[in-house]
C-alpha positions in Angstrom: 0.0 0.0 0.0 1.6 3.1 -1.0 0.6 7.2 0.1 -1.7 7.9 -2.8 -3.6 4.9 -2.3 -4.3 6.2 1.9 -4.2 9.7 0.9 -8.4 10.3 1.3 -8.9 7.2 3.7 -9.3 7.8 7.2 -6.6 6.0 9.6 -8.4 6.2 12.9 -12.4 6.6 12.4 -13.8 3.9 11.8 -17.5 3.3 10.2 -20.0 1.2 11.4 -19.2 -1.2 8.2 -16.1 -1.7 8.4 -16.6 -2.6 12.2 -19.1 -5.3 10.8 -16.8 -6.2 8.7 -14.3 -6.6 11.1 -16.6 -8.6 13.3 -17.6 -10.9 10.2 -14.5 -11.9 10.1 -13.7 -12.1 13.7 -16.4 -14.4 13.5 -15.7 -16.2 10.8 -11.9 -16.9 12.9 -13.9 -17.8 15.3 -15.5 -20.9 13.4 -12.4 -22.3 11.7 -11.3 -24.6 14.6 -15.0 -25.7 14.7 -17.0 -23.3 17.1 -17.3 -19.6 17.8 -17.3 -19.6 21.6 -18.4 -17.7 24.2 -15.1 -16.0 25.3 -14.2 -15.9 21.6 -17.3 -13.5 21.2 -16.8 -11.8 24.2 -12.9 -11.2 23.2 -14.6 -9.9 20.0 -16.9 -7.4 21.3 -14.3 -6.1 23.7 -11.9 -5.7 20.5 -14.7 -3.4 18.6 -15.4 -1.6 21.6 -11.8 -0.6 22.3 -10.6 0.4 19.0 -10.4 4.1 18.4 -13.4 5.8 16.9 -15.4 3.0 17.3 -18.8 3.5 18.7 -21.4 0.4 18.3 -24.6 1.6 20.7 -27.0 -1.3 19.6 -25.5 -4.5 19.8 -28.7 -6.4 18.3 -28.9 -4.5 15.5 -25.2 -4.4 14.6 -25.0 -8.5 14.7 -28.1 -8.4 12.6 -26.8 -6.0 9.8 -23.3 -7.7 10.0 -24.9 -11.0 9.1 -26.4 -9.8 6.3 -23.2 -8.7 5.0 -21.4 -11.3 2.4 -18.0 -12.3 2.7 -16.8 -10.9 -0.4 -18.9 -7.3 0.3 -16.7 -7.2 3.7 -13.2 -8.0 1.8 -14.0 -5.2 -0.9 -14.6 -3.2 2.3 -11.7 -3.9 4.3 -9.7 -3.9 0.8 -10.3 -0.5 0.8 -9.9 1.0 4.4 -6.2 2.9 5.4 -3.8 0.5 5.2 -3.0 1.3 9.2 -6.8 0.0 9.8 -6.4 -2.8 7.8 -3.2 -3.7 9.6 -5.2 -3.3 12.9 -8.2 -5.7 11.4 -6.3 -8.8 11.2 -4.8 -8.2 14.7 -8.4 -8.1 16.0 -8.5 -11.7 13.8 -5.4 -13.2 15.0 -6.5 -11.8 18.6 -9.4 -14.1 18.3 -7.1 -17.1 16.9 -5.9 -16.9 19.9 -8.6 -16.3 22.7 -8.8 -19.7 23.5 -5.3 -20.4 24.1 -4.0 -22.3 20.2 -4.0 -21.9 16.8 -4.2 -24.8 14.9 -3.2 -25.3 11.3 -6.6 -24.1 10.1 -6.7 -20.9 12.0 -3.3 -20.3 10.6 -3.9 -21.4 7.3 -7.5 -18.6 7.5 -5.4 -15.9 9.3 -2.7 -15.9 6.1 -5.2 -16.1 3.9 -7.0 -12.8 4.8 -3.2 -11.2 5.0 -3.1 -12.2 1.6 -6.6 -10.8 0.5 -5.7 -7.4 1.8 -2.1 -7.4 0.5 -0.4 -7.6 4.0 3.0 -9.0 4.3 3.3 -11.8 7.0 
């Protein structure tokens, strides 16, 4: 990702799609070793709740919308966010990998493959 390409994006805000985007595939981490848990949702909510700008007031209604969301409308999303957000989205994804203490082959396997999706460098 080069200057131009960030140069109208904004690096901190952060819109209540791409935050459902975020969460899609939070979730969707969540599910490769088999099950999104309850501490792996919890971890996810605290993650969207503490990053800067973010501001989700009805929790309901956000999960609703963000299900209706396809994956392929969330990685044109997240595609096109700051690169320094999109750096910060697939921490919140390996955060999750991680919640319940492993990552197995198929969480790293998902994890590299969104890296390579939004052109990030492992």
């Amino acid at each position: 990702m080069g200057i131009l390409s960030d140069l109208f994006k904004s690096s901190k805000n952060w819109t209540v799609v791409e935050l459902q985007c975020i969460m899609q595939m939070m979730a969707a981490m969540g599910q490769a070793d088999g099950e999104f848990d309850e501490q792996e949702k919890l971890a996810a909510i605290n993650i969207i709740n503490g990053l800067p700008g973010a501001s989700v007031r009805d929790w309901e209604h956000f999960m609703s919308e963000t299900a209706k969301m396809s994956p392929e409308m969330c990685f044109d999303i997240l595609k096109n966010m700051h690169s320094k957000k999109q750096r910060l989205a697939l921490a919140c994804v390996g955060f999750i990998a991680q919640a319940d203490g492993e990552i197995d082959d198929v969480e790293n396997e998902f994890f590299g493959d969104i890296a390579t999706a939004l052109g990030i460098e492992l």
